[in-house]
Kinemage of the C-alpha trace (Angstrom):
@kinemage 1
@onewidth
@group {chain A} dominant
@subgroup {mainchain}
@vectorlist {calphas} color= white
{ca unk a 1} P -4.745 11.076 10.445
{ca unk a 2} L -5.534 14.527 11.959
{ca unk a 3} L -2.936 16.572 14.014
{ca unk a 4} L -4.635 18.574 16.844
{ca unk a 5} L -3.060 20.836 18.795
{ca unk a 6} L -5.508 21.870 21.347
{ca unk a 7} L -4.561 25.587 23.048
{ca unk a 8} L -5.596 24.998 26.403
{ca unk a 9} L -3.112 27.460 28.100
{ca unk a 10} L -4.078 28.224 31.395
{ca unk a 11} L -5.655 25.740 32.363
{ca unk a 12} L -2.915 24.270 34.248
{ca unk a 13} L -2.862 27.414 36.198
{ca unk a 14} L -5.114 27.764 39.796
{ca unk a 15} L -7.291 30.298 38.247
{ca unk a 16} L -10.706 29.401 37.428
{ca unk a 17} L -11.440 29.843 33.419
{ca unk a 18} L -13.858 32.873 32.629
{ca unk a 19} L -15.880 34.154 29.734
{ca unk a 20} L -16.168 38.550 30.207
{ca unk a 21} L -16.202 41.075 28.260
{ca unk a 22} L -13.611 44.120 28.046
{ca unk a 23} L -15.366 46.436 31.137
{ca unk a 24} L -14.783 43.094 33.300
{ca unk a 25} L -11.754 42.274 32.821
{ca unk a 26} L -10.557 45.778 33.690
{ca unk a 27} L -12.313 45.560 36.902
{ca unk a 28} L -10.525 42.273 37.883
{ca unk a 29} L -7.316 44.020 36.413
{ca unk a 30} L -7.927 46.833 38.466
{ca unk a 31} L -8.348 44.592 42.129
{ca unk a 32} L -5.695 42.593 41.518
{ca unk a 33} L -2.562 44.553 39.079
{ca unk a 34} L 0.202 44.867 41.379
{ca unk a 35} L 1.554 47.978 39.983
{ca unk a 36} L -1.220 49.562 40.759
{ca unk a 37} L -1.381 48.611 44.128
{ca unk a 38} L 2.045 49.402 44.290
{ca unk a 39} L 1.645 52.706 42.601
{ca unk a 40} L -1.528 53.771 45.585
{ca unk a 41} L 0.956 52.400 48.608
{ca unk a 42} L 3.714 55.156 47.381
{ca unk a 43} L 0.748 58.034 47.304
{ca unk a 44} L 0.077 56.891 50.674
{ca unk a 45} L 3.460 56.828 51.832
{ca unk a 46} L 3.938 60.084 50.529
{ca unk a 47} L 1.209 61.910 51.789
{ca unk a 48} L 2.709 60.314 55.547
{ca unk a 49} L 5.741 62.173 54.971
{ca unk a 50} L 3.903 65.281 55.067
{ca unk a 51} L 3.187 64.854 58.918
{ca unk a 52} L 6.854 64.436 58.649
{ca unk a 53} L 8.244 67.090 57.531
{ca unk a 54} L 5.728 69.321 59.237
{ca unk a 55} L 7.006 67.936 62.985
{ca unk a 56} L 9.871 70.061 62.944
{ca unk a 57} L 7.909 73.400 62.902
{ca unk a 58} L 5.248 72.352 65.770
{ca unk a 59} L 6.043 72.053 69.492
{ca unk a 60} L 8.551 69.571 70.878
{ca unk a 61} L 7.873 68.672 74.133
{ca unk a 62} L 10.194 66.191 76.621
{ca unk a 63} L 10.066 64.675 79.937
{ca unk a 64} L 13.138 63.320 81.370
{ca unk a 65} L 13.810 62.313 84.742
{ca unk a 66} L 17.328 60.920 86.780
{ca unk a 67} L 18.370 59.643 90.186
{ca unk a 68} L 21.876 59.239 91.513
{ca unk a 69} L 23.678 57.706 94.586
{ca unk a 70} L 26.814 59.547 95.942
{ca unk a 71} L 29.280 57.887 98.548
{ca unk a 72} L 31.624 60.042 99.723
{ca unk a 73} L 35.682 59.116 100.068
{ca unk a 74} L 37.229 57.762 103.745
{ca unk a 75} L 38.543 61.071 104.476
{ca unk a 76} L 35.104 62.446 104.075
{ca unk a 77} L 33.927 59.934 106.945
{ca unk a 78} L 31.286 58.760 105.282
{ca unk a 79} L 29.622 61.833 103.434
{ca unk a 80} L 27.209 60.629 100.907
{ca unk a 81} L 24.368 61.875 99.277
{ca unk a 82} L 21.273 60.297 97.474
{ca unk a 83} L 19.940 63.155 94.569
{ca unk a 84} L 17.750 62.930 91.489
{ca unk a 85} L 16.371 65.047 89.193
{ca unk a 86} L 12.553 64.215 89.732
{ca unk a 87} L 11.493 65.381 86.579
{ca unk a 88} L 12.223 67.917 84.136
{ca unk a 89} L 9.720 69.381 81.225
{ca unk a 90} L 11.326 70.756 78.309
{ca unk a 91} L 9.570 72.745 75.402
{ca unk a 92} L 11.099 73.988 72.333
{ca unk a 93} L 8.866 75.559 69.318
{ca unk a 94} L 10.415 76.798 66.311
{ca unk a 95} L 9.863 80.770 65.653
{ca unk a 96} L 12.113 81.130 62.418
{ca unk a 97} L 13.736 78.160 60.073
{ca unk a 98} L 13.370 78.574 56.732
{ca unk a 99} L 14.590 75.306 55.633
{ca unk a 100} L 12.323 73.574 57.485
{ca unk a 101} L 8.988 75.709 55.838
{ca unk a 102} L 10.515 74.540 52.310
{ca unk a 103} L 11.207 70.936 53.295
{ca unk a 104} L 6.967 70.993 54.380
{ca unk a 105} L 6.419 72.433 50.649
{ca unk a 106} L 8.500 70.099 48.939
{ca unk a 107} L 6.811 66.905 50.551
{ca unk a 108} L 3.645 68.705 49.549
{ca unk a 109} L 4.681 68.610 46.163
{ca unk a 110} L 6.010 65.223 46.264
{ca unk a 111} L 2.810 63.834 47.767
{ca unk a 112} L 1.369 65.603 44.508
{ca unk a 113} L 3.809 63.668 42.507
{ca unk a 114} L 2.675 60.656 43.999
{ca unk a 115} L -0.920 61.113 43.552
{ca unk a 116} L -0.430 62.242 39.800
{ca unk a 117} L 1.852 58.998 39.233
{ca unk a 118} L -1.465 56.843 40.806
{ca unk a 119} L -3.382 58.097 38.229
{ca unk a 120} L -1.412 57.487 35.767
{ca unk a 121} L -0.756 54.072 36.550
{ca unk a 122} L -4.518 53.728 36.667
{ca unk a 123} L -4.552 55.187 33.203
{ca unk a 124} L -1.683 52.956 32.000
{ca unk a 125} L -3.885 49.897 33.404
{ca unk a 126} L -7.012 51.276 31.354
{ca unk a 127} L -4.935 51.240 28.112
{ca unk a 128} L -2.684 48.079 28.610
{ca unk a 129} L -5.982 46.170 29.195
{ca unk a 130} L -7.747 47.088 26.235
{ca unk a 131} L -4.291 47.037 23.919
{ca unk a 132} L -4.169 42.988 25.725
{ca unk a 133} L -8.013 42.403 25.198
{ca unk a 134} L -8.181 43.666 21.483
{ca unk a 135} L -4.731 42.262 20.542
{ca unk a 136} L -6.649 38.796 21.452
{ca unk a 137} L -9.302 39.115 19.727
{ca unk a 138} L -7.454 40.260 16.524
{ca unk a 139} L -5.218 37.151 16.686
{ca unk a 140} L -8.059 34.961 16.988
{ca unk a 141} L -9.862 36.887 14.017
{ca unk a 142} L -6.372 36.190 12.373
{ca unk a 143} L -6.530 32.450 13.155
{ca unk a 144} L -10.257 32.294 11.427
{ca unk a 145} L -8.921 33.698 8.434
{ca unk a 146} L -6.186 31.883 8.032
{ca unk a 147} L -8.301 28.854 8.782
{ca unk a 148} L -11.010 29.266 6.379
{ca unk a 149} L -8.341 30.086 3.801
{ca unk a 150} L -6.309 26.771 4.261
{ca unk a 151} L -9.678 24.851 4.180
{ca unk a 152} L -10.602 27.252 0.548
{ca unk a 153} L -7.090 26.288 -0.795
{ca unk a 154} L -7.677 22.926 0.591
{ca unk a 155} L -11.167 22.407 -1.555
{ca unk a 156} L -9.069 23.930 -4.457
{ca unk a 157} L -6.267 21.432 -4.119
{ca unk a 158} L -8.760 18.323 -3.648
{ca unk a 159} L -10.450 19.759 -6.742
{ca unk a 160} L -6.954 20.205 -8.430
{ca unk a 161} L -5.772 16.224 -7.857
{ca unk a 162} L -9.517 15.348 -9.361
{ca unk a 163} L -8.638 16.479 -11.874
{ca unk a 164} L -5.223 16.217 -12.699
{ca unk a 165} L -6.509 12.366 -12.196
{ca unk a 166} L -8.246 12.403 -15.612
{ca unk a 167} L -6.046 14.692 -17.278
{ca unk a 168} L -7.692 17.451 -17.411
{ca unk a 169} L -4.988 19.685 -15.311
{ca unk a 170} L -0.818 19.603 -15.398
{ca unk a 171} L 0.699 18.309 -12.295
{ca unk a 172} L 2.285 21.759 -12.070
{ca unk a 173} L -0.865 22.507 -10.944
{ca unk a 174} L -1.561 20.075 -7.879
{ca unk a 175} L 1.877 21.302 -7.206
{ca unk a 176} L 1.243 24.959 -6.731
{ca unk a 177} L -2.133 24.292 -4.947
{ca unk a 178} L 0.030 21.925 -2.396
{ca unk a 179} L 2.293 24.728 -1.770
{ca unk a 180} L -0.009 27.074 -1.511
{ca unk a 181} L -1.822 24.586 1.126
{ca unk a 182} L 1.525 24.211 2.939
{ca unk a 183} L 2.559 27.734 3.578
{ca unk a 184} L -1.152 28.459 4.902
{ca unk a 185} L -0.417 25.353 7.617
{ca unk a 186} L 2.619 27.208 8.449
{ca unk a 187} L 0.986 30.733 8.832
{ca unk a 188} L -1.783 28.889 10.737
{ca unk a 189} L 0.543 27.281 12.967
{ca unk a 190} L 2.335 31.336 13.713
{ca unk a 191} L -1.269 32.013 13.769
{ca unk a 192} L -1.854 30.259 16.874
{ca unk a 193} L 1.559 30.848 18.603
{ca unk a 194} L 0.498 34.896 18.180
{ca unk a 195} L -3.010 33.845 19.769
{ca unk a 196} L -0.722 32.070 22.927
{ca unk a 197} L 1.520 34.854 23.401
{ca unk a 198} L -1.945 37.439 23.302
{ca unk a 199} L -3.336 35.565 25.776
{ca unk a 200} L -0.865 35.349 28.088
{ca unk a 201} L -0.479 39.170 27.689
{ca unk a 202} L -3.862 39.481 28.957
{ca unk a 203} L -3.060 37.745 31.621
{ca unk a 204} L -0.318 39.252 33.265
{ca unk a 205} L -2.931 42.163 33.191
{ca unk a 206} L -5.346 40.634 34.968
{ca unk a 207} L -4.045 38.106 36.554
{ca unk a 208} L -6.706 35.422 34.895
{ca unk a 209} L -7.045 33.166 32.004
{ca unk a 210} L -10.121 33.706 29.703
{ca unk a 211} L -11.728 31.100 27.608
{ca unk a 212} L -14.592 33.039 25.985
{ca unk a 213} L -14.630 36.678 25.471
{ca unk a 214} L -16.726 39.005 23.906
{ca unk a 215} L -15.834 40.170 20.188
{ca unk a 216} L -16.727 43.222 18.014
{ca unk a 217} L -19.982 43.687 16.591
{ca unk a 218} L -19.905 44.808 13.162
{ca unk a 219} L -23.028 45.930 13.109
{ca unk a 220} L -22.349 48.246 16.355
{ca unk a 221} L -18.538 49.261 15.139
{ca unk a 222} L -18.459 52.849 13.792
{ca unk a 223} L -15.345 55.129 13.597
{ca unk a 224} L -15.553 59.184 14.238
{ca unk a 225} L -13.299 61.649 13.423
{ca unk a 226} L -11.107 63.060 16.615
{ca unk a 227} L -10.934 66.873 18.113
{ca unk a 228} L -9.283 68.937 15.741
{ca unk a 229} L -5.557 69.007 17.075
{ca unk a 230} L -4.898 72.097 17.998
{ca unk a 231} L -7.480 71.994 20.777
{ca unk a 232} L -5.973 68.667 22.081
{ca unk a 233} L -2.748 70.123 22.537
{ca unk a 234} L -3.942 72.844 24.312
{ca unk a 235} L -5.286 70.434 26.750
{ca unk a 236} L -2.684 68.003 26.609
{ca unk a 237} L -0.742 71.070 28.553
{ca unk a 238} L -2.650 71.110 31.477
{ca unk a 239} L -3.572 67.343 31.431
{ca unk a 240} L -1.390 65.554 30.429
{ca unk a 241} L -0.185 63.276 33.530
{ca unk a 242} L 3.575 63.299 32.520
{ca unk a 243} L 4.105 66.927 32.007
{ca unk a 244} L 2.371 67.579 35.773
{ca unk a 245} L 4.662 65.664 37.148
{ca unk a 246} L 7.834 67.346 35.466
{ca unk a 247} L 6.288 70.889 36.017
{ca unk a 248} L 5.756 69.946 39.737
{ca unk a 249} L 9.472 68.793 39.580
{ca unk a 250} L 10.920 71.650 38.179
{ca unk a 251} L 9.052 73.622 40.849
{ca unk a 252} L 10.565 71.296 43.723
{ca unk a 253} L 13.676 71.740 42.155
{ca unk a 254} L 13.461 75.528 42.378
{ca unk a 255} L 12.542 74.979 46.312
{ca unk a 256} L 15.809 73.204 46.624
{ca unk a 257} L 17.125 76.182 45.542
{ca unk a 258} L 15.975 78.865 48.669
{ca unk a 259} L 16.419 75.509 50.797
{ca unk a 260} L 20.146 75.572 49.942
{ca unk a 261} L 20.326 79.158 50.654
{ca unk a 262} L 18.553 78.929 54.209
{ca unk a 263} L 22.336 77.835 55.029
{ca unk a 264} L 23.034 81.932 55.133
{ca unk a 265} L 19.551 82.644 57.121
{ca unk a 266} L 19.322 82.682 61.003
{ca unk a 267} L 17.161 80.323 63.176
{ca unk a 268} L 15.211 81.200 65.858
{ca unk a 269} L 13.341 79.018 68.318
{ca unk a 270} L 11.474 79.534 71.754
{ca unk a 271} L 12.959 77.391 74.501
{ca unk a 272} L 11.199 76.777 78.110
{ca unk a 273} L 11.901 74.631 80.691
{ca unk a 274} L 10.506 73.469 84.214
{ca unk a 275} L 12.664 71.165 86.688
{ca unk a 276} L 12.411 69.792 90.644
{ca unk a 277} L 15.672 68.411 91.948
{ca unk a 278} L 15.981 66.369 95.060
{ca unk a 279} L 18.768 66.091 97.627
{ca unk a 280} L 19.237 63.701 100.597
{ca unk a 281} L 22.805 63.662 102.212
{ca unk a 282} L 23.248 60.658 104.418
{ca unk a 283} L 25.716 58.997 106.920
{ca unk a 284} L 27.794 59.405 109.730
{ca unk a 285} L 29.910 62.557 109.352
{ca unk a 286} L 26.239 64.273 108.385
{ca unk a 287} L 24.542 63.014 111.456
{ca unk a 288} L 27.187 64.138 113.907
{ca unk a 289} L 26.642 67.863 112.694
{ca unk a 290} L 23.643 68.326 111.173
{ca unk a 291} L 19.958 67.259 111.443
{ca unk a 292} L 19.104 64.804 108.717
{ca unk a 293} L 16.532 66.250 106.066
{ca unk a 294} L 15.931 66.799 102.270
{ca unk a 295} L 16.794 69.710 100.163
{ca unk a 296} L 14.211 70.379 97.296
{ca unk a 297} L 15.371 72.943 94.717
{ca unk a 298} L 13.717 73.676 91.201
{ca unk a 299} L 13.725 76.260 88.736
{ca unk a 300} L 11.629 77.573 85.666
{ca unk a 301} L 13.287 79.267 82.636
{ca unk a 302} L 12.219 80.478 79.212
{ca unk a 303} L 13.915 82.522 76.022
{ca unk a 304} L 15.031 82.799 72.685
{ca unk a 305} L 17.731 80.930 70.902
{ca unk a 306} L 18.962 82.473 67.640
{ca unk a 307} L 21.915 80.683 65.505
{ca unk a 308} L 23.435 82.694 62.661
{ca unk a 309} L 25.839 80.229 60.238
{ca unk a 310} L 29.384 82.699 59.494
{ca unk a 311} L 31.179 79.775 57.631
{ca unk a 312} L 30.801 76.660 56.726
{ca unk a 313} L 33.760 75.422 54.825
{ca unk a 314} L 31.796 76.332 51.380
{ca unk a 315} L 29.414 73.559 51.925
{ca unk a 316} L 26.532 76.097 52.167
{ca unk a 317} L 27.769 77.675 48.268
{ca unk a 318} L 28.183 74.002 47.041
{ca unk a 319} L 24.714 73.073 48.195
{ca unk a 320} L 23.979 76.154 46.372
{ca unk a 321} L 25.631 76.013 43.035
{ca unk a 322} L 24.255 71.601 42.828
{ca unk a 323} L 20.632 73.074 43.668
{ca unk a 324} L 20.445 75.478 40.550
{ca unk a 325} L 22.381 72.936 38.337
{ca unk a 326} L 19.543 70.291 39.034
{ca unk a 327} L 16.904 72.880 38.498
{ca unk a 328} L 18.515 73.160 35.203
{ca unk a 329} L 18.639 69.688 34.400
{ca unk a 330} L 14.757 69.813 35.088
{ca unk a 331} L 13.898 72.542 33.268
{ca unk a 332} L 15.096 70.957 30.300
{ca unk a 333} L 13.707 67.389 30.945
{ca unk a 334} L 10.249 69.574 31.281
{ca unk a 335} L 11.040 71.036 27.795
{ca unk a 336} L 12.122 67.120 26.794
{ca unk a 337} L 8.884 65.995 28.157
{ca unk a 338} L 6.612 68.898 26.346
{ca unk a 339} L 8.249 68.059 23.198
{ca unk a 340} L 7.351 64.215 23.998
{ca unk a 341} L 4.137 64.957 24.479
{ca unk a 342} L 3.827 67.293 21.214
{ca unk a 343} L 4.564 64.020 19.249
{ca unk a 344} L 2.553 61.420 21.009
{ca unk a 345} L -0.673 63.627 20.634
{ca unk a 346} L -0.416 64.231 17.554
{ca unk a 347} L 0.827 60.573 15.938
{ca unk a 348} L -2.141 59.023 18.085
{ca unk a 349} L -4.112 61.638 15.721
{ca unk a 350} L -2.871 60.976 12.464
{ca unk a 351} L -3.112 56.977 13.549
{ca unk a 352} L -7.060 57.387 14.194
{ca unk a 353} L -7.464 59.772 10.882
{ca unk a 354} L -5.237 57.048 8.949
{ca unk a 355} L -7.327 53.870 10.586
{ca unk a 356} L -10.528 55.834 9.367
{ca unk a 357} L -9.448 55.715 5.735
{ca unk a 358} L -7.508 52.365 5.862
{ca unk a 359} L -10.680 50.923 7.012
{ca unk a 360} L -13.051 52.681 4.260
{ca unk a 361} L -10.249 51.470 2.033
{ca unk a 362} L -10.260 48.010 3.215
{ca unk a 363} L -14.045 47.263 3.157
{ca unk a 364} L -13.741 47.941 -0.395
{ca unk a 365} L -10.296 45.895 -1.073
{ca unk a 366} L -12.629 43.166 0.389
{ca unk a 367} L -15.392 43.184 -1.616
{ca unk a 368} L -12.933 43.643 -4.626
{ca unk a 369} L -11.001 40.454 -3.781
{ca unk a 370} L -14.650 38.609 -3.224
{ca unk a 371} L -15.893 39.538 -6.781
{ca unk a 372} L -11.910 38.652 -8.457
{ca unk a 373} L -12.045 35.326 -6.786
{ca unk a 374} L -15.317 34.661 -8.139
{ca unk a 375} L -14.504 35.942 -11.494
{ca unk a 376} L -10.830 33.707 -11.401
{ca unk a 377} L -12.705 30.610 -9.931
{ca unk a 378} L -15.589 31.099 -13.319
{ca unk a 379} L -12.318 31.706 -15.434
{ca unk a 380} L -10.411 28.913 -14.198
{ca unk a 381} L -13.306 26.402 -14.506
{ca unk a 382} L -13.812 27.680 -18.321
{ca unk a 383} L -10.036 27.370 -19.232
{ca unk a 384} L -9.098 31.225 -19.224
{ca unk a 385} L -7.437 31.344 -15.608
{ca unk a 386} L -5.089 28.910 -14.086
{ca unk a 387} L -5.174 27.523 -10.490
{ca unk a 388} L -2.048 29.879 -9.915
{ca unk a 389} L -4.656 32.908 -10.642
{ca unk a 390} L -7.180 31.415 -8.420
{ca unk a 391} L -4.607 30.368 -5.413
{ca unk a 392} L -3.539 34.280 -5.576
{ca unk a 393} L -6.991 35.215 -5.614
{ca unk a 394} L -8.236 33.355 -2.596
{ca unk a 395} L -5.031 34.540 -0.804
{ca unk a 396} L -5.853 38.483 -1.956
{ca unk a 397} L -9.241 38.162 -0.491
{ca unk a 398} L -8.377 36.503 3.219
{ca unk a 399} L -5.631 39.158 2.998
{ca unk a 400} L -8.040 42.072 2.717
{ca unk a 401} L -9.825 40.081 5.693
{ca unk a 402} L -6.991 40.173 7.994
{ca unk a 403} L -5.991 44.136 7.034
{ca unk a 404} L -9.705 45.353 7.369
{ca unk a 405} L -9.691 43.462 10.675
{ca unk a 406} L -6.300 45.034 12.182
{ca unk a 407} L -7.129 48.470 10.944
{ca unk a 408} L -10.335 48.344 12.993
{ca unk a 409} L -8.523 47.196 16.351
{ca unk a 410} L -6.045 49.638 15.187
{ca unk a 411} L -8.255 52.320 15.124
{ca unk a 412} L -9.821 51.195 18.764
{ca unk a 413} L -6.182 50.930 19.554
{ca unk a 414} L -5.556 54.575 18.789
{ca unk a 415} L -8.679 56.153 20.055
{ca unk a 416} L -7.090 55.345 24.238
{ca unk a 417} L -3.800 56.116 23.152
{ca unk a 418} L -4.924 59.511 22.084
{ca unk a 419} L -6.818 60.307 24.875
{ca unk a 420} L -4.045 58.397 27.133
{ca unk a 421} L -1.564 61.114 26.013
{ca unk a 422} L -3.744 63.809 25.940
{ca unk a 423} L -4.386 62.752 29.868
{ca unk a 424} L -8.228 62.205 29.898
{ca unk a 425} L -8.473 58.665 29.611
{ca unk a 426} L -10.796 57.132 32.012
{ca unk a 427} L -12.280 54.196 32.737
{ca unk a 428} L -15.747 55.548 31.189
{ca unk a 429} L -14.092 55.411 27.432
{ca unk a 430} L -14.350 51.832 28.362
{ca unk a 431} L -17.956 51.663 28.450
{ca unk a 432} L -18.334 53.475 25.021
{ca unk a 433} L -15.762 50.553 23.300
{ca unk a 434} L -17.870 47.849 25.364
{ca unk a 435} L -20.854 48.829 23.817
{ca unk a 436} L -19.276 47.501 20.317
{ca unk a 437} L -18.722 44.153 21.408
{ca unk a 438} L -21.174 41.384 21.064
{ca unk a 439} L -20.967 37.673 21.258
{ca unk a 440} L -18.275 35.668 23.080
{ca unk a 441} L -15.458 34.002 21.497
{ca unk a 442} L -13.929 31.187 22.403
{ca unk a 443} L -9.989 31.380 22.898
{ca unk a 444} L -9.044 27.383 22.551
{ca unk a 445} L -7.874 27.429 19.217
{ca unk a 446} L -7.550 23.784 17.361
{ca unk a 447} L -5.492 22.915 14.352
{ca unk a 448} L -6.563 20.508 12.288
């Protein structure tokens, strides 16, 4: 009786089932990620905070307006009076604040910040897509391996028990072949798990469940050597998305700096006013002596207010001293971050040169393995070989399989990286790894 567990994850989810190919599924990846989205909200929100910070140095201008109701004590007989202050127009522009010129820099810089951090979660999308959509198809490449090897040792082992039947072979040998046969059902079985936990990888990225997708053409595959190093580093300096930001950091940091010492600097601003008051006495005691009638009264008044800080408790010289410490502490995260840098460049180099040559070495381990087995198999059937010889044969050859097969994905693997921490990635490299893919794929794995 057969066993089959069917992978059909996904389908219990509300998503439809689709069949793309890896250009595809980074455009759904890219409409729907939510850390991307997240990522372009906090560029917008800090580009706002310009306008913000830029509201203190343009004209402030206020309109206020009151009315009030006197009533005048008994041994006033009755004096009251109705005023108000009809309205009053107040303008105040900033001539001189430095701290307030900075503060617009800094959220100039930190709008930068936030721009260079969108692009580099739109870069981290590019590459987590592709690492998801080629970590798929190697499991499932795995899986095909594995299978065609279990049904190999499987022919092997029915061949083995035929024989052992009429004597011809030791039960030592239907034992190995059985054990062999076992520990490929096992392997097949991690096989498959690995293709589960791939797939739901993908996606988290995307947000969708694929049942077909579009594998590598071996016939379109080719592998070409990198830029020489030296010129990527070079580059990697002034594109590299992560050192930006800590360069634009450091600088911000240094702004904080000549903000904390504003604290010592005078501030200047323009003030000007214009105001019509109204007043209306009313009652008794009035009307006996006077006529009754309004009083209107106004004024108009401009000048210059300056403020010059003499002490403040030594909150100005703490402000100080924390502002250079933290542009400290960022000048050596920069340095950390250059460093960082320095190493992912060049190990996403020496991965690509080392794929190159692991898969020139590996096309040849394969068609090694394919002419042992052969040569075993003729052996074995002829009395020279044992089944042991022929089990570790087969195995040797599906082996080669599955390393020729990762070092390719490996080397696609490596090609974003490199250019992911170099700082050009784009969605364009995309197109040039699409054009290696071929036929679809199916994704719901059996065992049988």
């Amino acid at each position: 009786m057969k066993k089959t567990l069917t992978f059909l994850i996904g389908l219990a989810l509300s998503q439809s089932v689709f069949a793309e190919n890896l250009v595809q599924v980074y455009e759904q990846a890219k409409d729907t990620n939510p850390d991307l989205r997240s990522s372009l909200a906090e560029k917008d929100k800090a580009y706002s905070a310009i306008s913000g910070s830029r509201a203190s140095l343009l004209p402030q201008v206020g309109l206020s307006a009151s009315y009030d109701v006197t009533h005048g004590r008994r041994d006033d007989r009755g004096r009251n009076t109705k005023s108000g202050n009809l309205y009053q127009v107040a303008l105040s522009q900033s001539i001189f604040n430095f701290s307030s010129w900075k503060a617009l820099d800094i959220s100039k810089k930190q709008a930068t910040i936030a721009d260079i951090s969108y692009q580099y979660q739109g870069q981290t999308l590019i590459l987590n897509t592709s690492v998801a959509y080629f970590n798929v198809l190697k499991c499932l490449d795995a899986l095909s391996f594995i299978d065609a090897q279990k049904k190999a040792i499987g022919r092997q082992l029915d061949q083995t028990r035929q024989q052992h039947k009429v004597g011809l072979v030791a039960i030592t040998d239907v034992q190995n072949a059985q054990a062999n046969y076992d520990l490929t059902v096992a392997q097949q079985v991690n096989a498959l798990n690995d293709l589960n936990n791939a797939l739901e990888a993908l996606r988290q990225v995307s947000g969708r469940f694929y049942s077909n997708l579009a594998s590598v053409d071996t016939n379109t595959f080719k592998t070409q050597e990198p830029t020489q190093i030296t010129t990527l580093l070079k580059q990697s300096e002034k594109t590299n998305l992560n050192l930006l930001t800590m360069k634009l950091n450091q600088e911000i940091a240094r702004d904080q700096i000549k903000m904390a010492y504003s604290g010592f600097m005078p501030t200047a601003s323009l003030q000007a006013s214009t105001n019509l008051n109204k007043s209306e006495p009313y009652g008794d005691y009035y009307y006996e002596r006077h006529a009754a009638g309004k009083r209107y009264s106004g004024d108009n008044r401009i000048g210059v207010s300056v403020s010059l800080p003499l002490f403040s408790g030594g909150a100005t010289v703490s402000q100080v001293q924390q502002a250079q410490q933290n542009f400290v502490s960022f000048s050596e995260k920069l340095e950390s971050t250059n460093r960082s840098v320095i190493n992912q460049v060049r190990s996403s180099y020496n991965n690509i040169s080392s794929s190159i040559s692991a898969i020139k070495a590996y096309q040849q381990a394969v068609v090694s393995a394919q002419s042992s087995l052969e040569a075993t198999s003729s052996g074995y059937q002829v009395g020279t070989r044992t089944i042991v010889d022929v089990l570790n044969a087969t195995t040797q050859l599906y082996s080669s399989k599955r390393n020729l097969s990762d070092a390719k994905y490996g080397y696609l693997t490596s090609l974003l990286q490199l250019k992911y921490s170099v700082g050009t990635l784009t969605a364009d490299d995309l197109i040039y790894l699409n054009n290696m893919l071929g036929k679809e794929v199916s994704t719901l794995a059996t065992i049988e």
